[in-house]
C-alpha positions as CSV (number, residue, x, y, z in Angstrom):
1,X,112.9,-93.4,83.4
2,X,112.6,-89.9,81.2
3,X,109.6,-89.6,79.3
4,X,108.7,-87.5,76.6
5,X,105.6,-88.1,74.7
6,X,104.5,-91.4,74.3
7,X,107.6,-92.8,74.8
8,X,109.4,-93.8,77.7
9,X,113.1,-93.8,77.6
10,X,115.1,-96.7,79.8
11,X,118.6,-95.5,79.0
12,X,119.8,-92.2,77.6
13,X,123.6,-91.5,76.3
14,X,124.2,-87.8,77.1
15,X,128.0,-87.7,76.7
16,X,126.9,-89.1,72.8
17,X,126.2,-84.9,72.1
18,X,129.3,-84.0,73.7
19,X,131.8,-86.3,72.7
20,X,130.3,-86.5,68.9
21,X,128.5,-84.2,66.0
22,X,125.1,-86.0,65.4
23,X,124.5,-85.9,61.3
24,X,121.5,-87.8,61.3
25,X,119.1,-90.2,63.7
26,X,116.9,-93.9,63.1
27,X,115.3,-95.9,64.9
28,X,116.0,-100.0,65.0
29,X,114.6,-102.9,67.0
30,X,116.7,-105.0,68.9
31,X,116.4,-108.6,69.6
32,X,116.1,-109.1,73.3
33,X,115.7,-112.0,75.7
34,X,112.8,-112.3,78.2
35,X,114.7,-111.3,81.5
36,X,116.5,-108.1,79.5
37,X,112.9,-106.8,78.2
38,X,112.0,-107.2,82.3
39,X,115.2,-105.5,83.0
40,X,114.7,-103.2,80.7
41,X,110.8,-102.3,81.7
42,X,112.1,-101.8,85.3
43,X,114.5,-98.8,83.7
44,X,117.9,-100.6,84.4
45,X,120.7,-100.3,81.4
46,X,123.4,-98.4,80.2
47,X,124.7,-97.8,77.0
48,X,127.0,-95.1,78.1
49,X,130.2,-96.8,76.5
50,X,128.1,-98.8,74.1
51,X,128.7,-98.5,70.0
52,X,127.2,-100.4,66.7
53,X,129.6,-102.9,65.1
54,X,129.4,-104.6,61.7
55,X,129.6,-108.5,62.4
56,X,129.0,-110.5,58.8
57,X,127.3,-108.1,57.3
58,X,124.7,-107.2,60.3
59,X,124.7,-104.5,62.3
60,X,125.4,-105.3,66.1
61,X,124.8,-103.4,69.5
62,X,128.1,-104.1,71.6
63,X,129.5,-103.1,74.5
64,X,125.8,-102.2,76.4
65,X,125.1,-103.3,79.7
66,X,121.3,-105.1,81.1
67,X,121.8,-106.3,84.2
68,X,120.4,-110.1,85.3
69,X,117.6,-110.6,86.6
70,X,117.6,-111.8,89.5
71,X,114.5,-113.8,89.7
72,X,115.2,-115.7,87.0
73,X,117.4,-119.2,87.1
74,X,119.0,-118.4,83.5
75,X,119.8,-115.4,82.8
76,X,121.5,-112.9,80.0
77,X,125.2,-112.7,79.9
78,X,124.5,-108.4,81.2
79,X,127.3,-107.3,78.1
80,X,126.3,-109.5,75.4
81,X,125.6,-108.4,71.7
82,X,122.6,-108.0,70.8
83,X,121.9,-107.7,66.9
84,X,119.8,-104.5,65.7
85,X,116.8,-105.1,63.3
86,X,117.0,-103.0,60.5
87,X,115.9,-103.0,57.0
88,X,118.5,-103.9,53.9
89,X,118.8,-100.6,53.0
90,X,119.3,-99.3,55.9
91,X,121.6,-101.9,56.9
92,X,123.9,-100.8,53.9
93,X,123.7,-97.4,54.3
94,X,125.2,-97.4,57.7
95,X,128.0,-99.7,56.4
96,X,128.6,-97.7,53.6
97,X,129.0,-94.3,56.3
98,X,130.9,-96.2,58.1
99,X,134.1,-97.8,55.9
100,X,134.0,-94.5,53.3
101,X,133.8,-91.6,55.8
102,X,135.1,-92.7,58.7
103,X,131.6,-92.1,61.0
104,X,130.5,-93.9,63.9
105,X,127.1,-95.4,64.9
106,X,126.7,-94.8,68.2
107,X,123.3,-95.5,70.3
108,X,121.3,-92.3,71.9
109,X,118.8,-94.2,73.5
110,X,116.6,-97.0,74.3
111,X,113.1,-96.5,75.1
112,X,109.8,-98.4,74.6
113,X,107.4,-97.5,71.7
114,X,103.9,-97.1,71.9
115,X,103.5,-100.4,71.0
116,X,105.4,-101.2,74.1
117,X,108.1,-102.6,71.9
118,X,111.9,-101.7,73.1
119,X,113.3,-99.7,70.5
120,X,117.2,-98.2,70.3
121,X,117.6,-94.7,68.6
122,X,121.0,-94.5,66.6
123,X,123.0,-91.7,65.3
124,X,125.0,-91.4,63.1
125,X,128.0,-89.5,64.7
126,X,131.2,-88.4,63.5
127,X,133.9,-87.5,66.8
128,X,134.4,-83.5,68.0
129,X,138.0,-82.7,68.6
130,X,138.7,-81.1,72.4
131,X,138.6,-77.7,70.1
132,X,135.4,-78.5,69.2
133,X,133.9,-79.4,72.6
134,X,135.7,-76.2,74.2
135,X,133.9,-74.3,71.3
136,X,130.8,-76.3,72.0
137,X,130.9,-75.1,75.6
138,X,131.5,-71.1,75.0
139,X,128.4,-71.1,72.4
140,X,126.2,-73.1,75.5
141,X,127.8,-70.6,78.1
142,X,126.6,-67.6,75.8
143,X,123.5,-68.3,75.4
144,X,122.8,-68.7,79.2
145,X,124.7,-65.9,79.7
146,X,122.6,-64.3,77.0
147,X,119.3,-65.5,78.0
148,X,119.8,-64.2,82.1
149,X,120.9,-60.9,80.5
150,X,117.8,-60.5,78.4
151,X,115.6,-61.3,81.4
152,X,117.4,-59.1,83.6
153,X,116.5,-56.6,81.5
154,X,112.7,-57.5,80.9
155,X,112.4,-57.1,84.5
């Protein structure tokens, strides 16, 4: 489990960055069963291959994986849909994104607020071409290069 701050994150999607340019972030709520908040608490899920879909006009988590706990005699189905809690507007503006410019919602990460309440951060993400991801990678591979250069040369 990563923390940073007050926050504590469960379940990070790094290949989000890299497969996608992030236009803008928000945070939603999610509505979770007992055994998935215990699964989630002991830092097990994924939402690696997990996206946001629209399902009657709510916005829906799909495809992300909580395992079952195993102490429990019924359990989570570990791939099920979970809806996301979001305000109207909100709601709308995603749609909106989604069906005019052709933009993905895709989850970065799911963590626990100070509150202790298990939040999901979206973003709003529109796909990189392999051009862009090579491109991507010379500009990181520069400024490494760059950075061990200029320290090099400080010493």
């Amino acid at each position: 489990m990563a923390l940073r701050g007050d926050e504590r994150f469960v379940a990070l999607n790094r290949r989000a960055r890299r497969d996608y340019f992030i236009e803008s972030t928000l945070e939603a709520g999610m509505m979770l069963t007992g055994t998935e908040v215990k699964m989630l608490r002991a830092g097990l899920g994924s939402i690696a291959e997990a996206y946001a879909a629209d399902r009657a006009g709510e916005l829906y988590l799909v495809n992300a994986h909580i395992p079952e706990y195993p102490a429990a005699r019924f359990n989570h189905a570990p791939r099920r849909q979970r809806k996301l809690l979001l305000h109207r507007r909100e709601i709308n503006r995603l749609l909106g994104a989604i069906k005019r410019e052709g933009i993905t919602v895709v989850p970065l990460s799911i963590y626990f607020n100070e509150r202790g309440r298990a939040k999901i951060e979206l973003g709003l993400a529109k796909g990189k071409r392999k051009s862009d991801k090579r491109e991507a990678e010379k500009q990181r591979d520069w400024q490494r290069s760059r950075a061990r250069i200029m320290r090099e040369r400080n010493n």
